[in-house]
C-alpha positions, 0 to 999 in steps of 0.5 A: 500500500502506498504511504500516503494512503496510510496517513491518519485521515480516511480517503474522503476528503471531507472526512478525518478520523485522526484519534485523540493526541498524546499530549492534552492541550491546556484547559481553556484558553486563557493564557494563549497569546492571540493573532489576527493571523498565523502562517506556518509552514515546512512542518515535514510530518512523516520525517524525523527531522520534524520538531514536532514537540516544539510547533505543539507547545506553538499550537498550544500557546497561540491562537488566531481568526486565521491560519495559513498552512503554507506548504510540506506540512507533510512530507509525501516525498520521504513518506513514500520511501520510508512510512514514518508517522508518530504520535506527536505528528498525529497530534499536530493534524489533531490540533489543526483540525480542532482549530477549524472545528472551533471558527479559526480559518484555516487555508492550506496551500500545498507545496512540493513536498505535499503535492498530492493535495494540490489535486483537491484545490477549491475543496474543503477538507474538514474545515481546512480550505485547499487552494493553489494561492491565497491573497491575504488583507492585512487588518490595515489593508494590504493584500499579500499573496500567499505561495508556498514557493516552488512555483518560482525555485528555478532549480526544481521547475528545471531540474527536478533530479536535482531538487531530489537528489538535494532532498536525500543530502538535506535529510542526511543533515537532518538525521545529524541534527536529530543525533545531536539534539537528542545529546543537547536535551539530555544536557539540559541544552535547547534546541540548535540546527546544525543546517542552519548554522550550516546554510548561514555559512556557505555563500552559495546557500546564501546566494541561491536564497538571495536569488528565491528572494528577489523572483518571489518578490518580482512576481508578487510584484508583478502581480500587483499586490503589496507584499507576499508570504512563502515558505520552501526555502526554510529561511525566515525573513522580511524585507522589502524587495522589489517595491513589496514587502517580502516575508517567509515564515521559516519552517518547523524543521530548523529554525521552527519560526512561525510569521503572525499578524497582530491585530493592528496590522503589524506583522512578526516573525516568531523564533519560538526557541526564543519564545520558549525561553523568555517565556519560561525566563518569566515563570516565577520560581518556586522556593522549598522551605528548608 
C-alpha cells in the first residue's frame, strides 16, 4: 500500500478520523497569546527531522481568526520511501483540525513536498480550505499573496533530479541534527540546527536564497499586490524587495519560526526557541522551605 494512503485521515476528503493526541492541550484558553493571523509552514510530518514537540507547545500557546498552512506540512516525498508517522505528528493534524472545528480559518496551500493535495484545490477538507494561492488583507489593508514557493525555485521547475537528489543530502543533515539534539536535551541544552548554522555559512546557500528572494518578490510584484508570504526555502525573513514587502515564515524543521499578524496590522516573525525561553525566563520560581 502506498504511504500516503496510510496517513491518519480516511480517503474522503471531507472526512478525518485522526484519534485523540498524546499530549492534552491546556484547559481553556486563557493564557494563549492571540493573532489576527498565523502562517506556518515546512512542518515535514512523516520525517524525523520534524520538531514536532516544539510547533505543539506553538499550537498550544497561540491562537488566531486565521491560519495559513503554507506548504510540506507533510512530507509525501520521504513518506513514500520510508512510512514514518508518530504520535506527536498525529497530534499536530489533531490540533489543526480542532482549530477549524472551533471558527479559526484555516487555508492550506500545498507545496512540493505535499503535492498530492494540490489535486483537491477549491475543496474543503474538514474545515481546512485547499487552494493553489491565497491573497491575504492585512487588518490595515494590504493584500499579500500567499505561495508556498516552488512555483518560482528555478532549480526544481528545471531540474527536478536535482531538487531530489538535494532532498536525500538535506535529510542526511537532518538525521545529524536529530543525533545531536537528542545529546543537547539530555544536557539540559535547547534546541540548535546544525543546517542552519550550516546554510548561514556557505555563500552559495546564501546566494541561491538571495536569488528565491528577489523572483518571489518580482512576481508578487508583478502581480500587483503589496507584499507576499512563502515558505520552501526554510529561511525566515522580511524585507522589502522589489517595491513589496517580502516575508517567509521559516519552517518547523530548523529554525521552527512561525510569521503572525497582530491585530493592528503589524506583522512578526516568531523564533519560538526564543519564545520558549523568555517565556519560561518569566515563570516565577518556586522556593522549598528548608
Amino acid at each position: 500500500m502506498d504511504a500516503i494512503t496510510r496517513l491518519p485521515f480516511d480517503a474522503d476528503i471531507h472526512e478525518f478520523s485522526a484519534s485523540e493526541p498524546t499530549i492534552p492541550e491546556p484547559e481553556g484558553q486563557r493564557g494563549r497569546r492571540r493573532f489576527r493571523t498565523i502562517w506556518i509552514s515546512d512542518v515535514h510530518l512523516g520525517t524525523r527531522g520534524c520538531a514536532a514537540d516544539l510547533l505543539i507547545d506553538f499550537l498550544d500557546s497561540t491562537d488566531s481568526e486565521t491560519m495559513y498552512l503554507v506548504g510540506d506540512i507533510i512530507d509525501g516525498w520521504r513518506l513514500k520511501k520510508k512510512f514514518y508517522w508518530p504520535d506527536t505528528h498525529n497530534d499536530i493534524i489533531w490540533r489543526i483540525m480542532k482549530r477549524a472545528k472551533r471558527g479559526t480559518r484555516v487555508v492550506y496551500v500545498p507545496g512540493n513536498h505535499d503535492e498530492m493535495f494540490r489535486q483537491y484545490a477549491g475543496l474543503n477538507f474538514g474545515g481546512v480550505e485547499i487552494k493553489r494561492q491565497a491573497i491575504h488583507e492585512t487588518a490595515d489593508g494590504r493584500t499579500l499573496l500567499v505561495a508556498h514557493g516552488d512555483e518560482f525555485d528555478a532549480i526544481l521547475l528545471g531540474h527536478r533530479w536535482i531538487a531530489f537528489f538535494g532532498d536525500q543530502l538535506y535529510h542526511l543533515m537532518m538525521r545529524i541534527n536529530h543525533g545531536v539534539n537528542w545529546v543537547r536535551a539530555r544536557l539540559g541544552k535547547p534546541y540548535w540546527s546544525f543546517s542552519k548554522v550550516a546554510k548561514q555559512k556557505v555563500k552559495n546557500a546564501v546566494e541561491v536564497i538571495s536569488q528565491f528572494e528577489h523572483t518571489v518578490a518580482a512576481e508578487a510584484a508583478r502581480r500587483g499586490v503589496d507584499g507576499v508570504v512563502c515558505g520552501h526555502i526554510h529561511h525566515a525573513e522580511f524585507r522589502p524587495l522589489a517595491g513589496v514587502e517580502y516575508y517567509n515564515d521559516g519552517d518547523w524543521v530548523e529554525g521552527c519560526t512561525a510569521l503572525v499578524e497582530h491585530f493592528d496590522g503589524r506583522m512578526e516573525i516568531l523564533h519560538w526557541v526564543e519564545e520558549m525561553a523568555k517565556r519560561d525566563a518569566s515563570r516565577p520560581v518556586l522556593k522549598i522551605a528548608a
